[in-house]
C-alpha positions in Angstrom: -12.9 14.5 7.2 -10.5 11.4 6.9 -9.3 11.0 3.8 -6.4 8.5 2.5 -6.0 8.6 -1.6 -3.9 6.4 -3.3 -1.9 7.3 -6.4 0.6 5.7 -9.1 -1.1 2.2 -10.2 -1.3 1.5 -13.7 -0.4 -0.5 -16.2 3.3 -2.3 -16.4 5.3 -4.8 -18.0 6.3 -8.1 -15.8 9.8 -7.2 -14.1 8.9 -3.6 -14.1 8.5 -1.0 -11.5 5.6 1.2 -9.9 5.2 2.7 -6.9 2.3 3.6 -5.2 1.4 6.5 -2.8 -1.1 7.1 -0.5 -1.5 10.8 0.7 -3.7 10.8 4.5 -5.5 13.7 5.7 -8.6 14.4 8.6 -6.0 12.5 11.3 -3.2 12.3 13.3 -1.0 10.4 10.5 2.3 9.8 12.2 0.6 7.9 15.1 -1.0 5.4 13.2 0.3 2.0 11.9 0.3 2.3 7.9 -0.9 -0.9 5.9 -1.0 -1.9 1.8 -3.6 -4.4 1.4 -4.8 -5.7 -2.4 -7.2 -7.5 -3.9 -7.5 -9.8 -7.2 -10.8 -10.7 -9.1 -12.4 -13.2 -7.2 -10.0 -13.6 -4.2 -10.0 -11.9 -0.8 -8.7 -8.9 0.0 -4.8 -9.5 1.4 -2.1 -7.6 3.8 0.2 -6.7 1.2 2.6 -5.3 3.7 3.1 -3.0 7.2 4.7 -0.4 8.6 4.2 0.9 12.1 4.2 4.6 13.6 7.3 5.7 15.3 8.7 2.9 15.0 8.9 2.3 11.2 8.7 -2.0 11.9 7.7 -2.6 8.5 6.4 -6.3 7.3 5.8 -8.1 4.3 3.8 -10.9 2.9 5.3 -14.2 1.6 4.8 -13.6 -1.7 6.2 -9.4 -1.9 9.0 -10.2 0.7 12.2 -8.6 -1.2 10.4 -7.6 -4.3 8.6 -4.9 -2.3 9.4 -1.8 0.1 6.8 -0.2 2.3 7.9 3.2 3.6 6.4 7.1 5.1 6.9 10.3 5.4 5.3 11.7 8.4 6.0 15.3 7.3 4.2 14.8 4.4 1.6 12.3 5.6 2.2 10.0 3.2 2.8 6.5 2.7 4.8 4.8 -0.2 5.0 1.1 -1.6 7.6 0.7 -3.9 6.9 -2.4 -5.8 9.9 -3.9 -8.4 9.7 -7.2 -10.3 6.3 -6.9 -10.8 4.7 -10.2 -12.0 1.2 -11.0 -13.2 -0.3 -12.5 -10.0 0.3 -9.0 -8.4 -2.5 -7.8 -10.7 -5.1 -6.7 -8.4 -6.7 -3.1 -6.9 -4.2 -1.7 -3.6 -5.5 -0.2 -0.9 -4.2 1.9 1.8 -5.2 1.9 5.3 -4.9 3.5 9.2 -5.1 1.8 11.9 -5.0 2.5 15.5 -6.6 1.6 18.6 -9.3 -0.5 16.9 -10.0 2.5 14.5 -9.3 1.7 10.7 -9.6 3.6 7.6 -9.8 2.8 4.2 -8.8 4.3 0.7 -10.6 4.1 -2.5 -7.6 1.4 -4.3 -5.6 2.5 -7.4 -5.4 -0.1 -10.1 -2.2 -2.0 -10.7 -1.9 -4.6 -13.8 1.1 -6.5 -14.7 0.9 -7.7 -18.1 2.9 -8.1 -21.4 
């Protein structure tokens, strides 16, 4: 079955570092589009950033843009987001997801927490 778990959130320091991964399996990986979303305590869940399938076109929200790097390995059907100069308001659960065609599928979120 379709799977997609995400790794590597956790607890950090403002201005640190994490970087998330997102492991796919139960689907053709390398033909779908690859997406971070997140989502705060009481807020709606957000496109964090994009990255497409053979192409690689990768896209950013406002508030990640050059802070944050979305990338994948198709050989090891995964997906990364490297996240640097963390600050508190990116506190919230990320989520990985597929899309293609109208079909989307969703991890379970990993934890990130940016605090001193």
């Amino acid at each position: 079955q379709v799977q997609l778990v995400e790794s590597g959130g956790g607890l950090v320091q403002p201005g640190g570092s994490l970087r998330l991964s997102c492991a796919a399996s139960g689907f053709t990986f390398s033909i779908y589009a690859m997406n971070w979303y997140r989502q705060a305590p009481g807020k709606e869940r957000e496109l964090v950033a994009s990255i497409g399938s053979i192409s690689a076109l990768t896209t950013y929200a406002n508030s990640v843009r050059g802070r944050f790097t979305i990338s994948r390995d198709n050989a090891k059907n995964t997906v990364y987001l490297q996240m640097n100069s963390l600050k508190p308001e990116d506190t919230a659960v990320y989520y990985c997801s597929a899309f293609r065609s109208g079909t989307r599928y969703w991890g379970q979120g990993t934890q990130v927490t940016v605090s001193s």
